[in-house]
N, C-alpha and C positions, 0 to 999 in steps of 0.2 A: 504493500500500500504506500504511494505517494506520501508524504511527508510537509505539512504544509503550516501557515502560521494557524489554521483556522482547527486543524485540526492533527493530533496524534497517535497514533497505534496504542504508545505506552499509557500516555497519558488525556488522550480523549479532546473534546473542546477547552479551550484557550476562555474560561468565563472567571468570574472575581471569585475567591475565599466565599462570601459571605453569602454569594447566588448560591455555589454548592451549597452549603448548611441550609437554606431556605428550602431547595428543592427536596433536599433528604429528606426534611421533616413534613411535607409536605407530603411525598410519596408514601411514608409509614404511616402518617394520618389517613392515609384514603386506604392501606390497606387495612387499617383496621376499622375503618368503617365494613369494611366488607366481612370482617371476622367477629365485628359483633351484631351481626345482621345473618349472614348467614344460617338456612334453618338447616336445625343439624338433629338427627334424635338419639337416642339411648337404650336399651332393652328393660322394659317391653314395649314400650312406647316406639312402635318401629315410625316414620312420615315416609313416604313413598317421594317429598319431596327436600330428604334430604341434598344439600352441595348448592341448594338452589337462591338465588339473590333477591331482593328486591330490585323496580326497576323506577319506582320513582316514588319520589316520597312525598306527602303534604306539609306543606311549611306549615300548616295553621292546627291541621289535629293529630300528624304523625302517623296517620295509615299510611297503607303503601299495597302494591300490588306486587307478584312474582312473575321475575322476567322470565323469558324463553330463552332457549338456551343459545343462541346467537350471542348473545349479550353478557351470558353468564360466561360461557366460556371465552371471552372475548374481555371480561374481567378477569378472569385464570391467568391468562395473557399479560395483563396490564402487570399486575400483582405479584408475577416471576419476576419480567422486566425489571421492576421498580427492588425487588431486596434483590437479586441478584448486582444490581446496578451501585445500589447501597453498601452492599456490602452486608445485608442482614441475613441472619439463619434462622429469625425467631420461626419456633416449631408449629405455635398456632397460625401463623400468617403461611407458613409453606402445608398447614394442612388443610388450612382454608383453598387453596387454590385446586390443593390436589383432589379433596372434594368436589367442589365444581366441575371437572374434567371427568370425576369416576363417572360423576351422575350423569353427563354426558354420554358415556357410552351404554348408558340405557337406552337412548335415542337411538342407538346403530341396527339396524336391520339382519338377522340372522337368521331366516324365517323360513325352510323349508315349502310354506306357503304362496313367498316369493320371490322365488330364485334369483329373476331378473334385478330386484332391489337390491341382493346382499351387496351388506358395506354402505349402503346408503344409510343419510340420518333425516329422521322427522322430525318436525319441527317445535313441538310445543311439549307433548308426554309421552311412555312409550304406548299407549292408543290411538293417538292420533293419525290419519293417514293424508297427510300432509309432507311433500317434501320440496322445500326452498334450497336451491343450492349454495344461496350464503349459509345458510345455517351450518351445513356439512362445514363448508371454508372454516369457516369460525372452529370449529372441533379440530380437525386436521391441524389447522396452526397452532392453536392448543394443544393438542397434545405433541406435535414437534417441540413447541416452546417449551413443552416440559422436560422432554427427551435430551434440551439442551440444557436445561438447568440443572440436571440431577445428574451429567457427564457419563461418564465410567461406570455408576453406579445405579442409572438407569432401569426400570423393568421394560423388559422387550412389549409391554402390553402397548404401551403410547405409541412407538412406531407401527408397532402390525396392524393397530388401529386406523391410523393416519391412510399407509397401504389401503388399507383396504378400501375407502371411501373415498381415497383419489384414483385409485386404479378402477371404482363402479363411475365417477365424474369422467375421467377420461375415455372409456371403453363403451361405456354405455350410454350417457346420458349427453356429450357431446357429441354422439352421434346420431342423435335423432336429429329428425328432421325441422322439429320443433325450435330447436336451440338457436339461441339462448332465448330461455323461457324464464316464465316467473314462476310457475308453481306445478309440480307434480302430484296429480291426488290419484289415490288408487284406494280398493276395498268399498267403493262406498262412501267415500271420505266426505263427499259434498252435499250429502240429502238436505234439501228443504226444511223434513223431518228431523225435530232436534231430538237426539238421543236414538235415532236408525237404529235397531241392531241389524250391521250385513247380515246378509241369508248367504252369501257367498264371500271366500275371503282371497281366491284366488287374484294374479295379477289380469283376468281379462279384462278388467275394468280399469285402463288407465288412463287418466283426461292431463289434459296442461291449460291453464292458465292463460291468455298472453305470450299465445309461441310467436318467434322471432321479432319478439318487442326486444326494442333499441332503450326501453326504461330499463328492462334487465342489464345497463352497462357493468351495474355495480357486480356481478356475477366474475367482471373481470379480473377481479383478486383473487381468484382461484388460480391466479400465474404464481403467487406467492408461495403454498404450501407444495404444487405439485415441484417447481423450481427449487424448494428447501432440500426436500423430497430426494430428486434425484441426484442434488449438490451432495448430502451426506453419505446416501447408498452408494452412488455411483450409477445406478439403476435411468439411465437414461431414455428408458423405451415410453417413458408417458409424453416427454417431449418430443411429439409428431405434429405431423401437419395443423390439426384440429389447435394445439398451442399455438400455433403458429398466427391464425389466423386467428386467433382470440387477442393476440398482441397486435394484428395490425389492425382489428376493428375498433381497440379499447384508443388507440390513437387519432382515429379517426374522430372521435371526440373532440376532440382538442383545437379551437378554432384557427382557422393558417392567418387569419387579421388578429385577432389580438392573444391568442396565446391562452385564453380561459378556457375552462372545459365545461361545454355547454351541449344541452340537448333540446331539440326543435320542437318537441312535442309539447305536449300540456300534463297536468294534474304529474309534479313533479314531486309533488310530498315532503318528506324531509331532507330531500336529497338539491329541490331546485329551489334558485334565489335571483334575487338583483340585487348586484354589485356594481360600483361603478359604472352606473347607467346599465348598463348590460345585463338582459334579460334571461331567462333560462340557463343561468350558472349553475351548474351541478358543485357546488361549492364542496356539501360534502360528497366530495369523490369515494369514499369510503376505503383509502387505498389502491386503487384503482392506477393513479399514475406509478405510487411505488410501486405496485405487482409488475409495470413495462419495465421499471428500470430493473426488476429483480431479473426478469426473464433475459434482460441485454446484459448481463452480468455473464449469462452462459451462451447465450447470442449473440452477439456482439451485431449492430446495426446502426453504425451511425447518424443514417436518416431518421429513424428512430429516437434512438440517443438527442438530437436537436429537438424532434417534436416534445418530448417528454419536457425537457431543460424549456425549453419555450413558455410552456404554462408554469415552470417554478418564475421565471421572469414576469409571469403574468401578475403572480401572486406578489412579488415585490410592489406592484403600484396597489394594492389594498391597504387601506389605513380605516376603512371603516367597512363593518360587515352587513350584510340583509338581516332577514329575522333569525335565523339558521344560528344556533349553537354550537354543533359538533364541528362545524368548520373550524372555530376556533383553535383547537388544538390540532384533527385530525390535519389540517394543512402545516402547521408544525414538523409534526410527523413528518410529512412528503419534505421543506424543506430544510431540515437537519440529516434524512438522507441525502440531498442536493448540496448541502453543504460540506459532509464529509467526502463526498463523490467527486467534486471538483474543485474544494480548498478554495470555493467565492467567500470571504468573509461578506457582501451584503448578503447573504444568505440566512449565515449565520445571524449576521445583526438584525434581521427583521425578525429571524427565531424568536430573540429574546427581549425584541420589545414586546413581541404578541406574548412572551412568556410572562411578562411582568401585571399582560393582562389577565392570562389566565391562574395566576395564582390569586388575584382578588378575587375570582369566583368559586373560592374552595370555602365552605359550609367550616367556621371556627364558633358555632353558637355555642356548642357540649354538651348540645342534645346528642343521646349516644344511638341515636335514631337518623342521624342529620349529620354529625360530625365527622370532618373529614373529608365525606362526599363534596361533589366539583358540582354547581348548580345549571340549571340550562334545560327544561324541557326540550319535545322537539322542534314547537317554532315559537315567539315570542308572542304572549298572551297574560292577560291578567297573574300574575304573581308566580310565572313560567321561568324569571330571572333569577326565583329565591326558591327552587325545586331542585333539592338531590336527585340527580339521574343517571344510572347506571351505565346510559351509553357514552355521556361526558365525559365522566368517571374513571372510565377506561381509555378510552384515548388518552385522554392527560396525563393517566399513568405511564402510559407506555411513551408518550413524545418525551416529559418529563425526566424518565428517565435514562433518553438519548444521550440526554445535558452532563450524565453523571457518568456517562458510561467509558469504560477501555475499549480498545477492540476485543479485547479480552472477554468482557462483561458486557458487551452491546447486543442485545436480545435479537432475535432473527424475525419475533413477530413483529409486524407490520415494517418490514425494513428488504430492502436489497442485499444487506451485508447479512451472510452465513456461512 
């Protein structure tokens, strides 16, 4: 690795004393937000949802609801990052995460019923017949991220896991014809009828979604676990044509006038905004640009390489955001890869103005309900600014602790570098 003023192997980013300290204590607070939140149970009191998180909280009465597992294990993620980065071992914080991840592979498909799904993950419980392929992503990078965290010492359970739901992603599910889709329901999953019992459980019943919706971009972070994937194994047979062409479509995104990553369509949800004037910004890309730069890491594509770095330039002229929260950080993310990647200190330096923003919206009330967590519904709404949210949560963890990190200690979730 290059060697640059912005950034070091040994020593990581070039930021002051007192930033580090800040962001340390910052990252242990959110993790243990998550480790006194987490429902956990005991014998005989079994919960069927143990590992599992809250995914937003009430400033005013402290309810909260339980996220899906997208989110949860995307917190697992966050929460390796973040003590791995630190430097922490504490036992409850690393069994908070490993929980989250176990619970996830109750989600994985092993179901002689249907074949066609093995290694596939559902979305919400293991009943559900519902399968979103970020959700899988989300799992797979988790349990890599774990694989990496635990070294040498490792259970082969998190990698065969990852295998197996990226090798059913690659083999299967990008090659329908459908693809890239938003939802795979099978069994009966979609009745009218609330609480259907199927009469039939076999796979001939399987519908999509929104096939070859271009709203499905975010599906493009699936460049990130399959690309970890075959970096560590050596196992290079998932990267074929279908990767291929999932890297130049996720580019395609990316406007050739100014460099934002935007989409033409309508009803863009949490993901589209207006930014400087500019309408249908997929702001939160969801990882999206890092998954291109993870896949040119072992691809090498210069034209590529420009497209991607163009929208990091984009994101230099933002100084003020739309309604959209998760941008906040998750574009962090994308440029502190951008910054290690080609040693641009403005890169760095816009990092850490947005970082100075994002540490004012971490929850220090000491409601132990609230503390810790990073605030921001999904779009700005009546008292949306002062709500712990899980998806925040985790990105911040994981951008966060870019800041802290060696190359040593720099997590491979949501990143190029592995």
């Amino acid at each position: 690795m290059t060697q640059s003023s912005v950034w070091s192997d040994s020593t990581g980013f070039d930021i002051p004393d007192d930033l580090r300290a800040r962001i340390r204590a910052s990252l242990l607070d959110a993790c243990d937000w998550c480790v006194r939140n987490q429902v956990c149970d005991a014998w005989p009191d079994w919960d069927a949802n143990t590992g599992r998180l809250p995914f937003n909280v009430d400033p005013d009465t402290g309810k909260s609801h339980l996220s899906i597992v997208w989110a949860i294990a995307r917190a697992a993620q966050g929460m390796l990052s973040a003590m791995k980065a630190a430097g922490d071992n504490d036992l409850a914080r690393i069994e908070t995460a490993e929980r989250a991840l176990f619970w996830a592979t109750t989600l994985q498909l092993y179901s002689p019923e249907f074949p066609e799904l093995n290694g596939a993950i559902v979305e919400e419980t293991p009943l559900c017949r519902q399968i979103n392929p970020r959700d899988g992503m989300e799992c797979s990078m988790g349990w890599l991220t774990k694989h990496w965290f635990d070294g040498p010492a490792a259970d082969r359970l998190w990698m065969l896991r990852a295998r197996d739901h990226l090798q059913w992603t690659v083999n299967y599910l990008m090659q329908r014809p459908e693809w890239p889709l938003e939802y795979l329901f099978f069994g009966h999953s979609f009745s009218d009828e609330t609480n259907r019992v199927p009469r039939r459980y076999g796979c001939a019943d399987i519908r999509v979604r929104k096939p070859n919706s271009d709203l499905s971009f975010y599906n493009g972070a699936l460049l990130l676990p399959v690309c970890q994937y075959s970096k560590w194994t050596g196992d290079e047979s998932m990267l074929n044509a279908s990767i291929g062409d999932m890297a130049e479509w996720v580019a395609g995104f990316i406007d050739a006038d100014t460099g934002a990553f935007r989409h033409t369509g309508d009803a863009l949800g949490h993901h589209g905004d207006t930014i400087n004037g500019l309408s249908n910004v997929l702001s939160n890309d969801d990882g999206v640009v890092i998954a291109l730069l993870a896949y040119l890491q072992l691809r090498p594509d210069n034209d590529l390489l420009a497209v991607a770095l163009k929208n990091c330039d984009w994101w230099l002229t933002v100084d003020k955001f739309g309604e959209l929260f998760a941008p906040l950080s998750s574009s962090i993310l994308l440029m502190l890869d951008a910054a290690r990647l080609t040693g641009r200190k403005d890169y760095l330096d816009w990092s850490l103005k947005m970082t100075g923003r994002l540490l004012k919206t971490q929850d220090l009330s000491g409601d132990p309900k609230r503390n810790g967590a990073f605030m921001g519904a999904e779009r700005s709404g009546p008292k949306s600014h002062q709500m712990p949210c899980l998806r925040v949560t985790s990105y911040a963890m994981i951008a966060l602790s870019k800041l802290l990190a060696t190359a040593e200690t720099w997590s491979p979730s949501y990143s190029a570098f592995y």
